[in-house]
TITOR-975684 format. One line per field, with one value per atom (N, C-alpha, C, O, CB): residue in three letters; z, y, x. Coordinates in nm, 3 decimals, decimal comma, m for minus. Each point is the difference from the previous one (the first is absolute). Glycine has a CB too. Layout:
N
residuo: Ala|...
c3: Z|...
c2: Y|...
c1: X|...
//
This chain:
154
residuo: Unk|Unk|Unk|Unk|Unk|Unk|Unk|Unk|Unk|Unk|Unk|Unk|Unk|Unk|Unk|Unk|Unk|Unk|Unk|Unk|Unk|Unk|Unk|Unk|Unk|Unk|Unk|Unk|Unk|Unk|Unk|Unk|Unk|Unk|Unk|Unk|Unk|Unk|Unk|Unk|Unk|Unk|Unk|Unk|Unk|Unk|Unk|Unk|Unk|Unk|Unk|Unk|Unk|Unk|Unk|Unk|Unk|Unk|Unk|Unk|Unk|Unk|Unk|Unk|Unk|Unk|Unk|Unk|Unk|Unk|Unk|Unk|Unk|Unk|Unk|Unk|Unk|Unk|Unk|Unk|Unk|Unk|Unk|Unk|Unk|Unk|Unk|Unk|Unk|Unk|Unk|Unk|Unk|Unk|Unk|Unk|Unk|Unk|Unk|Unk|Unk|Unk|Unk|Unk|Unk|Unk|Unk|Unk|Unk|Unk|Unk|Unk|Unk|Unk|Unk|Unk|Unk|Unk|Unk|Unk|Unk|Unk|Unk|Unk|Unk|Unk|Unk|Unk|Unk|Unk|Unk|Unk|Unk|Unk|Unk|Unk|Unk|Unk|Unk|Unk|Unk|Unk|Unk|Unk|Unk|Unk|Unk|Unk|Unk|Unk|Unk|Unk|Unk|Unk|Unk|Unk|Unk|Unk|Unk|Unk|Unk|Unk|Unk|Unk|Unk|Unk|Unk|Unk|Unk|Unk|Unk|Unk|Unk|Unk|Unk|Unk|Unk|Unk|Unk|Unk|Unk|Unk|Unk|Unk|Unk|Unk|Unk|Unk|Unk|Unk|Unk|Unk|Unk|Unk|Unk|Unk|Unk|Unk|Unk|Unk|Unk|Unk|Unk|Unk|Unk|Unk|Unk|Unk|Unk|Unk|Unk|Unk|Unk|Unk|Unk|Unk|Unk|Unk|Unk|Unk|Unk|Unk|Unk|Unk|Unk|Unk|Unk|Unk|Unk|Unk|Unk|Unk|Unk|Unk|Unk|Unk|Unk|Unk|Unk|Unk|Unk|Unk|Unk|Unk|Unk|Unk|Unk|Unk|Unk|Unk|Unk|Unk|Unk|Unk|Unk|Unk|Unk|Unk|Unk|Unk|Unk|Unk|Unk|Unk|Unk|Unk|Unk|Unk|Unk|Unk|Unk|Unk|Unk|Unk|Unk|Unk|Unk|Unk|Unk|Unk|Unk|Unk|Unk|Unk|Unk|Unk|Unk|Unk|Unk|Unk|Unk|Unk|Unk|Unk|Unk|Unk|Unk|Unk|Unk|Unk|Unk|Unk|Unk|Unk|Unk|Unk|Unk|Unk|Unk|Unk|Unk|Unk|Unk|Unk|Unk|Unk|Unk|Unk|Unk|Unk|Unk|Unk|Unk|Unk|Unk|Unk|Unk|Unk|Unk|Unk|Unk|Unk|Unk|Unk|Unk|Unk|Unk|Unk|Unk|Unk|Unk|Unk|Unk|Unk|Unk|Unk|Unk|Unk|Unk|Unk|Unk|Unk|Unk|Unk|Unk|Unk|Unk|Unk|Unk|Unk|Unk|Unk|Unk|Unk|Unk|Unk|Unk|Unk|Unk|Unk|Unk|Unk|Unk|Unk|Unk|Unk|Unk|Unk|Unk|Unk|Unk|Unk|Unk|Unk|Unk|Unk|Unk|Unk|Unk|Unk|Unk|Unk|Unk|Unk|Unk|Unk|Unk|Unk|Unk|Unk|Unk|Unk|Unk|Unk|Unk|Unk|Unk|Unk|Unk|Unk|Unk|Unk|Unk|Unk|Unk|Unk|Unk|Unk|Unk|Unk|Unk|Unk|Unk|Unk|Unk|Unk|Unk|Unk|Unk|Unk|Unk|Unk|Unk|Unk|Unk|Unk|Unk|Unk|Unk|Unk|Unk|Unk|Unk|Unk|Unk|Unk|Unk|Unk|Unk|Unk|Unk|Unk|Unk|Unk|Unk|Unk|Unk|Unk|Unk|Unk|Unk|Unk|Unk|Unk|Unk|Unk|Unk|Unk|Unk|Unk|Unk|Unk|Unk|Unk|Unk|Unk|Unk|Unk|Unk|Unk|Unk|Unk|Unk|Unk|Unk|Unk|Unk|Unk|Unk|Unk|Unk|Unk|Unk|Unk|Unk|Unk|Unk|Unk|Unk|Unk|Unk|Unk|Unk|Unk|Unk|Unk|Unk|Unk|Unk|Unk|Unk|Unk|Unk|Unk|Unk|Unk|Unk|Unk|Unk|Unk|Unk|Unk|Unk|Unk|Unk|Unk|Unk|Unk|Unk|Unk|Unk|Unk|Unk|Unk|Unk|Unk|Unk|Unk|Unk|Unk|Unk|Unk|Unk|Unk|Unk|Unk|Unk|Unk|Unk|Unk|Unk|Unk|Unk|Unk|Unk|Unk|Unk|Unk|Unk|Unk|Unk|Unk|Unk|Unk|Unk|Unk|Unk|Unk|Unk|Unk|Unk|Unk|Unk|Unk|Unk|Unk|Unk|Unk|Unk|Unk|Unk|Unk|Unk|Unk|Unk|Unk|Unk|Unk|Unk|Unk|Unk|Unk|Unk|Unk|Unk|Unk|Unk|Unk|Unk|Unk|Unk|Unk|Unk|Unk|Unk|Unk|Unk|Unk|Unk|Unk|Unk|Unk|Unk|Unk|Unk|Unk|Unk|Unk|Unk|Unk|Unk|Unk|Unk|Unk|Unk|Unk|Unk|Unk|Unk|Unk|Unk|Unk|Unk|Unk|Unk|Unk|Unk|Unk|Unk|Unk|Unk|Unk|Unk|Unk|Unk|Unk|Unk|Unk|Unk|Unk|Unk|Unk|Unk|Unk|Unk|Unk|Unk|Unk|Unk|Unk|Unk|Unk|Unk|Unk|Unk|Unk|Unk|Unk|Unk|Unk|Unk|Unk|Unk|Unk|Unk|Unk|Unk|Unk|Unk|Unk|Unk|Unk|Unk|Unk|Unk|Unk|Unk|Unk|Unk|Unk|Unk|Unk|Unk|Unk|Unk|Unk|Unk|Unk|Unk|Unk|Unk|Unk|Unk|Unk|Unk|Unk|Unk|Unk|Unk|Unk|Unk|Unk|Unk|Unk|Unk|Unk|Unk|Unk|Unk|Unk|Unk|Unk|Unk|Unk|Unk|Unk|Unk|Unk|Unk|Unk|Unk|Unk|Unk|Unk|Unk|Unk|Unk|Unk|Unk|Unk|Unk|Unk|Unk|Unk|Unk|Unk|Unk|Unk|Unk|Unk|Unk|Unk|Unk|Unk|Unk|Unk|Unk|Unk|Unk|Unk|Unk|Unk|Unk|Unk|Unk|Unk|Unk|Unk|Unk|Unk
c3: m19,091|m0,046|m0,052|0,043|m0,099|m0,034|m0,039|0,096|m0,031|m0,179|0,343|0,084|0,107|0,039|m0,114|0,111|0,035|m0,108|0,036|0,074|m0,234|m0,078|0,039|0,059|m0,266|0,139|0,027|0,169|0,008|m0,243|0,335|0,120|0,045|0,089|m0,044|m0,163|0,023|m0,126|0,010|0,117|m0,222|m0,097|0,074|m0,059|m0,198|0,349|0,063|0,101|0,046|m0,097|0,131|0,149|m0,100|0,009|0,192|m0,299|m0,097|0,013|0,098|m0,252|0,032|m0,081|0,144|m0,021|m0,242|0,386|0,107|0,080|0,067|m0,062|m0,049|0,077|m0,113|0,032|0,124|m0,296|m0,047|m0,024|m0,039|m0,019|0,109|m0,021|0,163|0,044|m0,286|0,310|0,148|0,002|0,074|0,021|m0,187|m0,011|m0,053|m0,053|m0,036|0,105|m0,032|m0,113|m0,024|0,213|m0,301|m0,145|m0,054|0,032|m0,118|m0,029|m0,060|m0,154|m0,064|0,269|m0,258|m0,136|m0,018|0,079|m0,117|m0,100|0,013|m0,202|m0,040|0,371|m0,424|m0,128|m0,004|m0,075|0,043|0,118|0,010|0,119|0,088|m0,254|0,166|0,156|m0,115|m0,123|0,438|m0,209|m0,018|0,133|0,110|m0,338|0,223|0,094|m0,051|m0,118|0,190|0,050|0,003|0,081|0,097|m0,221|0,117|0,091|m0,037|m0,098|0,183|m0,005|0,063|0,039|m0,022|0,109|m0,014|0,074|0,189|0,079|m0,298|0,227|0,138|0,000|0,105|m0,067|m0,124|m0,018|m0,123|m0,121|0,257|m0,085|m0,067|m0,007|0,097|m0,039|m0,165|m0,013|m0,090|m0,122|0,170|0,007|m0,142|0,070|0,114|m0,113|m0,131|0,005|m0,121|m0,120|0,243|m0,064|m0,084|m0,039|0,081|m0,018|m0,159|m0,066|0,071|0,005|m0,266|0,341|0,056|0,106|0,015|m0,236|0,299|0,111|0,114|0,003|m0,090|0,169|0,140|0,071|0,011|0,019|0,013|0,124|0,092|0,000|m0,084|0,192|0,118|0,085|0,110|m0,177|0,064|0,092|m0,074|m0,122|0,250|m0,020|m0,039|0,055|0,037|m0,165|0,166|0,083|m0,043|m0,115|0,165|0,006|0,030|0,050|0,105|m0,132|0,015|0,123|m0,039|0,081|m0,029|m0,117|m0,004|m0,151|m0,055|0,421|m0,399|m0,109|m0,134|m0,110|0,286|m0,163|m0,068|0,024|0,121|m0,131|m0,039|0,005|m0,087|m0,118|0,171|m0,002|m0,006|m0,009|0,084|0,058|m0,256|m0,001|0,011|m0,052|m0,091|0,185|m0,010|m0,012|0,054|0,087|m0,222|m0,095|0,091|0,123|m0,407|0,156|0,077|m0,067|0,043|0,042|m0,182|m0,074|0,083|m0,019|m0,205|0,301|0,076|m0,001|0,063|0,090|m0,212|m0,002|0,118|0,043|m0,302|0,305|0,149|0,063|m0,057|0,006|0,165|0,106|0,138|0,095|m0,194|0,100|0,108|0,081|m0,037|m0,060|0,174|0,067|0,112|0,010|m0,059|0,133|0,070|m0,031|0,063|0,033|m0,236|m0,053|0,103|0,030|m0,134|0,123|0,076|m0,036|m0,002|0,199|m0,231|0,009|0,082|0,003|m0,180|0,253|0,117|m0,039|m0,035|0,158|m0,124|m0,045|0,152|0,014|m0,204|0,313|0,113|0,079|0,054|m0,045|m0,001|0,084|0,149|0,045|m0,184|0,221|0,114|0,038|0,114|m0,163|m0,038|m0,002|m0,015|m0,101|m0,004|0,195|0,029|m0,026|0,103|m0,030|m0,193|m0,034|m0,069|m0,073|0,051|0,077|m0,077|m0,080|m0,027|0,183|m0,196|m0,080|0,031|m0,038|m0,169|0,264|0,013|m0,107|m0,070|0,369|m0,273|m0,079|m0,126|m0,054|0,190|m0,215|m0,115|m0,063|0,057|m0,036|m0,105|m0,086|0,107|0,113|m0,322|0,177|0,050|m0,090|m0,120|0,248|m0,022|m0,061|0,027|m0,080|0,101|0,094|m0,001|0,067|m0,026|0,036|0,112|0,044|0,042|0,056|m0,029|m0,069|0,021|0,084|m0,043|m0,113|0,257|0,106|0,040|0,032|0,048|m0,096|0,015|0,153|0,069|m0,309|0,273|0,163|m0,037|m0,093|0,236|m0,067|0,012|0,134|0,102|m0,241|0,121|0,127|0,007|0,097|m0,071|m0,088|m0,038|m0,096|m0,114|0,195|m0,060|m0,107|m0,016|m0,082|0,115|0,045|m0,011|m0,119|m0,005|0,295|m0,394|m0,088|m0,174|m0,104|0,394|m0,227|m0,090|m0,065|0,039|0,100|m0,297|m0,110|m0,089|m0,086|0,114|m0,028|m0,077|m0,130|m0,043|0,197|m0,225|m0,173|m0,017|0,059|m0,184|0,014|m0,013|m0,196|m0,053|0,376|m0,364|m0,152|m0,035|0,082|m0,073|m0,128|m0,067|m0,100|m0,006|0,019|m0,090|m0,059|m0,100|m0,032|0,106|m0,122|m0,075|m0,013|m0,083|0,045|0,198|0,070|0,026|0,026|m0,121|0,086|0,006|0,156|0,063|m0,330|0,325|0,192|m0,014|m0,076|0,237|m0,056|0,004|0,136|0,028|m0,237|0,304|0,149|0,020|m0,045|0,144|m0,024|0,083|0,120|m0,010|m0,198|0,316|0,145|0,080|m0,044|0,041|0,113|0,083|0,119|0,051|m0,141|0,141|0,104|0,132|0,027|m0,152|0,196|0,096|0,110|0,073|m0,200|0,172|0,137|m0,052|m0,117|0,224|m0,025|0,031|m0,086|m0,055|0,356|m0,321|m0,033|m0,115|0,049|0,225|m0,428|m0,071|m0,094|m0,069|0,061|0,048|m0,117|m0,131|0,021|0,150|m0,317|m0,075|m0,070|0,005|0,012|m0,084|m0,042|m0,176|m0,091|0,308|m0,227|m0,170|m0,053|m0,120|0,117|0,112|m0,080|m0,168|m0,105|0,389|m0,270|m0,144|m0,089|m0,084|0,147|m0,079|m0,071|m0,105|0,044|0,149|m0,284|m0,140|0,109|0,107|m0,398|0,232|0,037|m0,053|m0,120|0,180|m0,003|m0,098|0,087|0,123|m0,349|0,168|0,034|0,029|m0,083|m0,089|0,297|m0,006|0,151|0,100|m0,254|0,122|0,101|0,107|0,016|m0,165|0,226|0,143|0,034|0,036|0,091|m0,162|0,041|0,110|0,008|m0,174|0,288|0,085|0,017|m0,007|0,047|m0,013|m0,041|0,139|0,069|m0,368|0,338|0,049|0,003|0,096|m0,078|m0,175|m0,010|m0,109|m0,120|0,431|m0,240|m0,056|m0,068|m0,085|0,280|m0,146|m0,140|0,109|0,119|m0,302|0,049|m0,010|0,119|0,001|m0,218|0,323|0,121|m0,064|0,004|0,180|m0,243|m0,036|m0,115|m0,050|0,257|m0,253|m0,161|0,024|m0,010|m0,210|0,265|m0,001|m0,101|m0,036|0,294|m0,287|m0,103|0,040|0,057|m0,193|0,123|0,035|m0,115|m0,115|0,278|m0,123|m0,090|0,099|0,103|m0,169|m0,050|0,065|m0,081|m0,111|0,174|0,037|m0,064|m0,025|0,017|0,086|m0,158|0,012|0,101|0,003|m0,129
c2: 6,515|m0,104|0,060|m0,040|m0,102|0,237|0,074|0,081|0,032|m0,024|0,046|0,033|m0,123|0,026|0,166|m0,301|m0,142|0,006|0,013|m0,176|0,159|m0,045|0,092|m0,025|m0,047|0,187|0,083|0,014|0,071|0,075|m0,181|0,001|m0,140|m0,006|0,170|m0,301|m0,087|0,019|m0,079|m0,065|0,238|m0,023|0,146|0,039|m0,175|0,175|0,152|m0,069|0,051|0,175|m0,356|m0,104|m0,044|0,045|m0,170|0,041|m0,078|0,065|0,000|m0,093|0,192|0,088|0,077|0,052|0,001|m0,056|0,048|m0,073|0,033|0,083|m0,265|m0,122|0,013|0,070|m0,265|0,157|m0,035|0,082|m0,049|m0,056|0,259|0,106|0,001|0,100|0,086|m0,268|0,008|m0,021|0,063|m0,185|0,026|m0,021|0,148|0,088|m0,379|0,304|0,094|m0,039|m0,117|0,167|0,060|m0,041|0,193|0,102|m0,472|0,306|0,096|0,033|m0,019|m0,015|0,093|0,007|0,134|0,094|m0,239|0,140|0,084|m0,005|m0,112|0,046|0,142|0,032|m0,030|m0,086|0,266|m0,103|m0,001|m0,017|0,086|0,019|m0,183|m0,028|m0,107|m0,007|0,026|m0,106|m0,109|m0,082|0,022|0,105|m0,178|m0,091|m0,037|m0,028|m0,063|0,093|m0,037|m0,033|0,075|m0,001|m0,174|m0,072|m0,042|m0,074|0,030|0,084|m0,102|m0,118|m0,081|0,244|m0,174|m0,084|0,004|m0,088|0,116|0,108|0,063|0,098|0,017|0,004|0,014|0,048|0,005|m0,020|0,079|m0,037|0,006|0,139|0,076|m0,302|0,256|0,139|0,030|0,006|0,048|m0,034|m0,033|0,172|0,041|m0,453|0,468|0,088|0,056|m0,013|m0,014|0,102|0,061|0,156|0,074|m0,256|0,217|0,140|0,038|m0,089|0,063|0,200|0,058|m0,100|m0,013|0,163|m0,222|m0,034|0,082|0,085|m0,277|0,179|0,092|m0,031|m0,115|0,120|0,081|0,021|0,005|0,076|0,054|m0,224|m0,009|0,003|0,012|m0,088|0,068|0,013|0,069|0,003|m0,212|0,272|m0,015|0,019|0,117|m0,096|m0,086|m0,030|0,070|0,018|m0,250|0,243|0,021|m0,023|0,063|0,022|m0,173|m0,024|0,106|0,010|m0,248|0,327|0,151|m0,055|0,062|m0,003|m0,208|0,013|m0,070|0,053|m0,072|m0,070|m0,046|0,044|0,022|m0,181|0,188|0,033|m0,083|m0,017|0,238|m0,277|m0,105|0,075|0,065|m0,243|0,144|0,036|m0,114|m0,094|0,279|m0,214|m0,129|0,049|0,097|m0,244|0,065|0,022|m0,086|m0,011|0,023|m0,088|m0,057|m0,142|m0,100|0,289|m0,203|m0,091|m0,076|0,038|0,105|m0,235|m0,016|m0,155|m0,047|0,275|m0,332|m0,143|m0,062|m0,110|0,097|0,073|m0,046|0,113|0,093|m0,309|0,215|0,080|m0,024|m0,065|0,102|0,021|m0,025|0,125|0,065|m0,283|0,241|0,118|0,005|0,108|m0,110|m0,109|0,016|0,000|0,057|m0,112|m0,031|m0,050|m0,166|m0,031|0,350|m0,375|m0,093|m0,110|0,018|0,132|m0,295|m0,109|m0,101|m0,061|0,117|m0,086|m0,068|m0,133|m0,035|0,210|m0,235|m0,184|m0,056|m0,067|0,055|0,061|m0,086|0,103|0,083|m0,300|0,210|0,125|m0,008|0,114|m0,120|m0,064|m0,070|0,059|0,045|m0,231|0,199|0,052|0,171|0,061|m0,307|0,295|0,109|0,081|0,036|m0,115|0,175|0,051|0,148|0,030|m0,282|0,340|0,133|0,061|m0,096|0,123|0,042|0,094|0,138|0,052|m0,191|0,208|0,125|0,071|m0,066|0,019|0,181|0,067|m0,033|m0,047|0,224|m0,128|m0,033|0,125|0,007|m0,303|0,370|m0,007|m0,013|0,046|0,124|m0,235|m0,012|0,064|0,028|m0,211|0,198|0,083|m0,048|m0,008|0,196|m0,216|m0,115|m0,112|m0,094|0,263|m0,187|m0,099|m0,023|0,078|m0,071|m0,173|m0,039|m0,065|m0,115|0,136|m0,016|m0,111|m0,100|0,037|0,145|m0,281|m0,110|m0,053|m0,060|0,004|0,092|m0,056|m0,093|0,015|0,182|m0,320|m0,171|m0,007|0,059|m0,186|0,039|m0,042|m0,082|0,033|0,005|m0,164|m0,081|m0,016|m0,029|m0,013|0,055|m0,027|m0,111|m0,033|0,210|m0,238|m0,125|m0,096|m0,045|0,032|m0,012|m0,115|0,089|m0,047|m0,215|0,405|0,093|0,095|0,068|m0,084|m0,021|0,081|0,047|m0,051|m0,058|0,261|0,121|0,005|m0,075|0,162|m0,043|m0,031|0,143|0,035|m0,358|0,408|0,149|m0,021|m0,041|0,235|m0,160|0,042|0,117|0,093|m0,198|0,124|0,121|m0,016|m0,102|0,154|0,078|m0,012|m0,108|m0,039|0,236|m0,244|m0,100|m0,153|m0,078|0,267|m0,191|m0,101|m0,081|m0,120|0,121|0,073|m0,066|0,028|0,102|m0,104|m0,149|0,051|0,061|m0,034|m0,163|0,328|0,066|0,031|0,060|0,036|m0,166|m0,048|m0,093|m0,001|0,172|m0,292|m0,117|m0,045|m0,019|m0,059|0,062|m0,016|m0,042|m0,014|0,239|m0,237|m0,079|0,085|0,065|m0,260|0,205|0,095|m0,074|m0,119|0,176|0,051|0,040|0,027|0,017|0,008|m0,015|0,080|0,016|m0,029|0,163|m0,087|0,062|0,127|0,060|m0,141|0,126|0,142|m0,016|0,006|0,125|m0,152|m0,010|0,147|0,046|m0,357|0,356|0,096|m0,034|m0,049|0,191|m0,134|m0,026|0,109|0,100|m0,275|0,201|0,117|0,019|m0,071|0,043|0,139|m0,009|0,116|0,026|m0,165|0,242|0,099|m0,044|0,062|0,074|m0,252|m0,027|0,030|0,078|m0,209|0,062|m0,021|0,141|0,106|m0,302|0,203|0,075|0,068|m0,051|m0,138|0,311|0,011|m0,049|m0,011|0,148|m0,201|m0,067|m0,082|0,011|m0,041|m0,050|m0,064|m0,173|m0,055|0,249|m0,246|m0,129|m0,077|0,052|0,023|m0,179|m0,147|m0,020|0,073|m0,180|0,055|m0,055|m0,128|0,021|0,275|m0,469|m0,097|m0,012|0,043|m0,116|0,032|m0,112|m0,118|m0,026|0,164|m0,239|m0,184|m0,022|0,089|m0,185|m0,037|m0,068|m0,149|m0,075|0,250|m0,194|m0,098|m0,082|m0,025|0,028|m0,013|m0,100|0,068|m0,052|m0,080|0,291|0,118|0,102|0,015|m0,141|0,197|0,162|0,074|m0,002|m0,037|0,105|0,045|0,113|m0,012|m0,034|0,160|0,183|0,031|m0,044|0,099|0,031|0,068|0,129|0,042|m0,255|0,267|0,140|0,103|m0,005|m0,056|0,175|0,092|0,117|0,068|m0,156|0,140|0,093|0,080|m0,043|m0,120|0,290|0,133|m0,047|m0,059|0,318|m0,185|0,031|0,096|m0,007|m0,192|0,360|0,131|0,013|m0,092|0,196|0,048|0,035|m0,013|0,030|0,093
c1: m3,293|0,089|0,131|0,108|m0,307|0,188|0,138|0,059|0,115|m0,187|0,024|0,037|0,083|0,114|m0,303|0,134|0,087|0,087|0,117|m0,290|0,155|0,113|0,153|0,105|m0,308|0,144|0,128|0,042|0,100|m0,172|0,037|0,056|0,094|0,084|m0,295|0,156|0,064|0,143|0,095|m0,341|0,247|0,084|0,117|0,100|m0,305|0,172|0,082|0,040|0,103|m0,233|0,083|0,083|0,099|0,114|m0,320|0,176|0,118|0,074|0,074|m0,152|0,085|0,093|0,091|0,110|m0,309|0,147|0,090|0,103|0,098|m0,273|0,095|0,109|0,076|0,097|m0,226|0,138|0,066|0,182|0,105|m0,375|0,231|0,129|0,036|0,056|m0,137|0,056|0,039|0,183|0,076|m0,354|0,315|0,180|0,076|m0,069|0,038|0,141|0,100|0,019|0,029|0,067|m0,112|0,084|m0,028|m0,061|m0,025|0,199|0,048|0,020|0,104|m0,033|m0,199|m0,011|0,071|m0,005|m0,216|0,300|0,102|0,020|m0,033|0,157|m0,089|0,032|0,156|0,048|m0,248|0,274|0,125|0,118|0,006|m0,116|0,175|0,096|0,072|m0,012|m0,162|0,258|0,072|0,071|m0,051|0,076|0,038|0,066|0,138|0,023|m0,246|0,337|0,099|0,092|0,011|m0,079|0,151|0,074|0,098|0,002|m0,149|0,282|0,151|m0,013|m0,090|0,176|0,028|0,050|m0,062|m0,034|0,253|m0,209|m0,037|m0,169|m0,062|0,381|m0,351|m0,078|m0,162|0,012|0,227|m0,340|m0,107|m0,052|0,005|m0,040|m0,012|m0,059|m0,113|0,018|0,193|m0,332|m0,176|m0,068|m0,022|m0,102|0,110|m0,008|m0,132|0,022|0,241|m0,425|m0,045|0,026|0,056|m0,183|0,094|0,014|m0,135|m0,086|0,229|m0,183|m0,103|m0,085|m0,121|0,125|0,126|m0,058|0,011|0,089|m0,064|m0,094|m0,006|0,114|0,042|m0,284|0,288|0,126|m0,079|m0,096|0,283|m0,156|m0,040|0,068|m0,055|m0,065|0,282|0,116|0,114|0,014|m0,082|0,160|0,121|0,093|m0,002|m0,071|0,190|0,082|0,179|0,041|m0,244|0,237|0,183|0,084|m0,003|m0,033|0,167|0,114|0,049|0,092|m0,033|m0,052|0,131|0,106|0,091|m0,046|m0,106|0,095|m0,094|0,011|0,241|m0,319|m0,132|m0,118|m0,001|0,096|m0,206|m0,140|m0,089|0,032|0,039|m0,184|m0,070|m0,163|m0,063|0,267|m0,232|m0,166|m0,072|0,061|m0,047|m0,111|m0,129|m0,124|m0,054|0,159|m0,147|m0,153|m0,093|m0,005|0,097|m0,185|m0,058|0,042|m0,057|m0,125|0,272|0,040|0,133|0,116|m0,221|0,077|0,120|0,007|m0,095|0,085|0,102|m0,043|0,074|m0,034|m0,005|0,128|0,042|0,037|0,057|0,025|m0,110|0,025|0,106|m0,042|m0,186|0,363|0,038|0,044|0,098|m0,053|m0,096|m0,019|0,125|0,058|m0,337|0,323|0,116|0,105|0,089|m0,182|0,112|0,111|0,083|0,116|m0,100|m0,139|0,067|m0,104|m0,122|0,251|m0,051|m0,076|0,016|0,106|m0,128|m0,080|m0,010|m0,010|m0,112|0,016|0,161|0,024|m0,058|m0,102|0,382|m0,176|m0,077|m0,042|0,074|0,055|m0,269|m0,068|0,063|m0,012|m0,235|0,299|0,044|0,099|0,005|m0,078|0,172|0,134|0,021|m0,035|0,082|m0,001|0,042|0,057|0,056|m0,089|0,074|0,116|m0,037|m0,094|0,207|0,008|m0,008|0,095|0,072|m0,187|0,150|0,135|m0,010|m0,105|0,116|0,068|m0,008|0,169|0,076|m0,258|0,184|m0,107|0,019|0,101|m0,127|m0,159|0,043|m0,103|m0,109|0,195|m0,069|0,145|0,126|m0,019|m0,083|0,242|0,084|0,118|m0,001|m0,121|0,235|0,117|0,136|0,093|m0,233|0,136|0,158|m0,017|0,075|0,087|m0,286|m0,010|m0,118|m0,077|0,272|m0,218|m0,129|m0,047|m0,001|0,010|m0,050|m0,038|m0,160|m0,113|0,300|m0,140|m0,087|m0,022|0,083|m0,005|m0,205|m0,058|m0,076|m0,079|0,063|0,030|m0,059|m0,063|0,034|0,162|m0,299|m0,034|0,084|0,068|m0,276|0,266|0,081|0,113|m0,037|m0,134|0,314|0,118|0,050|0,085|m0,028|m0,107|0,125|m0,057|m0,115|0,193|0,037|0,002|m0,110|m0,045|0,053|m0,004|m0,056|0,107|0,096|m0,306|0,128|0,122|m0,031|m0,072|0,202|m0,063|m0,038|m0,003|0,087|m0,015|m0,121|0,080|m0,076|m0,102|0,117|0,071|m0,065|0,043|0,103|m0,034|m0,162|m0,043|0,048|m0,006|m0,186|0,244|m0,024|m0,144|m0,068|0,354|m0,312|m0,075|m0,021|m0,113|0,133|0,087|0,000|0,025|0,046|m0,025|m0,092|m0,007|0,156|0,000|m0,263|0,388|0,089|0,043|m0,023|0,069|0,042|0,012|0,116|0,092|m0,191|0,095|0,135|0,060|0,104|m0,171|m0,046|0,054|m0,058|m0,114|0,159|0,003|m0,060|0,079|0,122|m0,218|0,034|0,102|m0,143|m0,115|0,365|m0,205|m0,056|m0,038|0,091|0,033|m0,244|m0,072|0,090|m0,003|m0,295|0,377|0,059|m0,012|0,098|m0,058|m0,178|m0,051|m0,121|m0,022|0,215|m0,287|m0,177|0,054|m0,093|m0,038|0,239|0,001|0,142|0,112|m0,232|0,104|0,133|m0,018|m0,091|0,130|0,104|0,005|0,060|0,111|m0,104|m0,038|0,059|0,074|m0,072|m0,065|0,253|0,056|m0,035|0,044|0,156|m0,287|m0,020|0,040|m0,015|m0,176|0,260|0,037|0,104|m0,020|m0,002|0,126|0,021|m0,068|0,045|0,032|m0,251|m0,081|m0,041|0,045|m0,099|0,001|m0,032|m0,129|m0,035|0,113|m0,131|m0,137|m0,062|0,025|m0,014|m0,137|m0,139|m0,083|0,005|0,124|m0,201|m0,114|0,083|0,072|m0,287|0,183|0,038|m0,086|m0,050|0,322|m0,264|m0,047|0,040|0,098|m0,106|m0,008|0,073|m0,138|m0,116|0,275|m0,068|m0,043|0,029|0,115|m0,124|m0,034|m0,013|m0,042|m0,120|0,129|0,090|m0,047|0,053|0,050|m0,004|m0,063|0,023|0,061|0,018|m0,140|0,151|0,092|m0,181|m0,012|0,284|m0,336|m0,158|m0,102|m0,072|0,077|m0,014|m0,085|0,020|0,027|m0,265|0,202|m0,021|m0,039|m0,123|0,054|0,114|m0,067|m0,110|m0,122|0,350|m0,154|0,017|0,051|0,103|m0,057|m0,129|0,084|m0,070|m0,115|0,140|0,117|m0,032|0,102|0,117|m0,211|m0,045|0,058|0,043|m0,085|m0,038|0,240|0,125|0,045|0,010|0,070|m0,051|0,043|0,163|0,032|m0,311|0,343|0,169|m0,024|m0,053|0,236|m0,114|m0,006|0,132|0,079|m0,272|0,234|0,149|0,062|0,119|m0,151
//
């Protein structure tokens, strides 16, 4: 009987830690305008990444994940940015342009280009631009196509 018992109290106790969580003494959390950041003290490094000017560690503490830097509003719709990181010019490929319009973010969510897709193939000129972290919307006049995330280097 105590042998059933403890085999039914060792099935429980195994479903019940089946979810991801994270007991932790010390970390915190913090957030902008553009950004979120939750962080424990003696968590495991499991990655770590580099564009040549930022470096990025990930734990196992991660509350969103976007790995391309791109949000897909209409899976349907077609669109890329090359290159990025970018340095003087950015170009946007569509399956479709017509009646489609650009809007590009700085970090602080303010627009510091907006124009109107030009061709299957528009270049936009950002060498002006500061280096940093910023947005690139695509709409269509009715929602959101693309929100994609872009480095501008020196």
């Amino acid at each position: 009987m105590k042998k059933n018992a403890l085999v039914l109290f060792s099935l429980l106790a195994t479903i019940s830690v089946s979810a991801q969580e994270v007991v932790s003494t010390q970390g915190d959390s913090y957030s902008n305008g553009t950004a979120n950041m939750d962080f424990t003290i003696g968590e495991v490094v499991i990655n770590t990444g580099t564009d040549g000017t930022n470096d990025l560690t990930q734990g196992f503490h991660q509350t969103n994940w976007n790995f391309v830097g791109l949000e897909d509003h209409a899976p349907d719709y077609e669109a890329t940015i090359f290159p990025n990181p970018t340095l003087e010019v950015l170009n946007i490929r569509t399956s479709t342009f017509k009646n489609v319009t650009y809007t590009l973010y700085d970090a602080l969510s303010k627009i510091v280009i907006q124009d109107i897709l030009s061709s299957y193939e528009t270049p936009v000129q950002v060498s002006q631009l500061a280096p940093g972290n910023y947005s690139l919307t695509l709409n269509n006049g009715t929602q959101n196509l693309k929100t994609f995330k872009l480095v501008k280097t020196h």
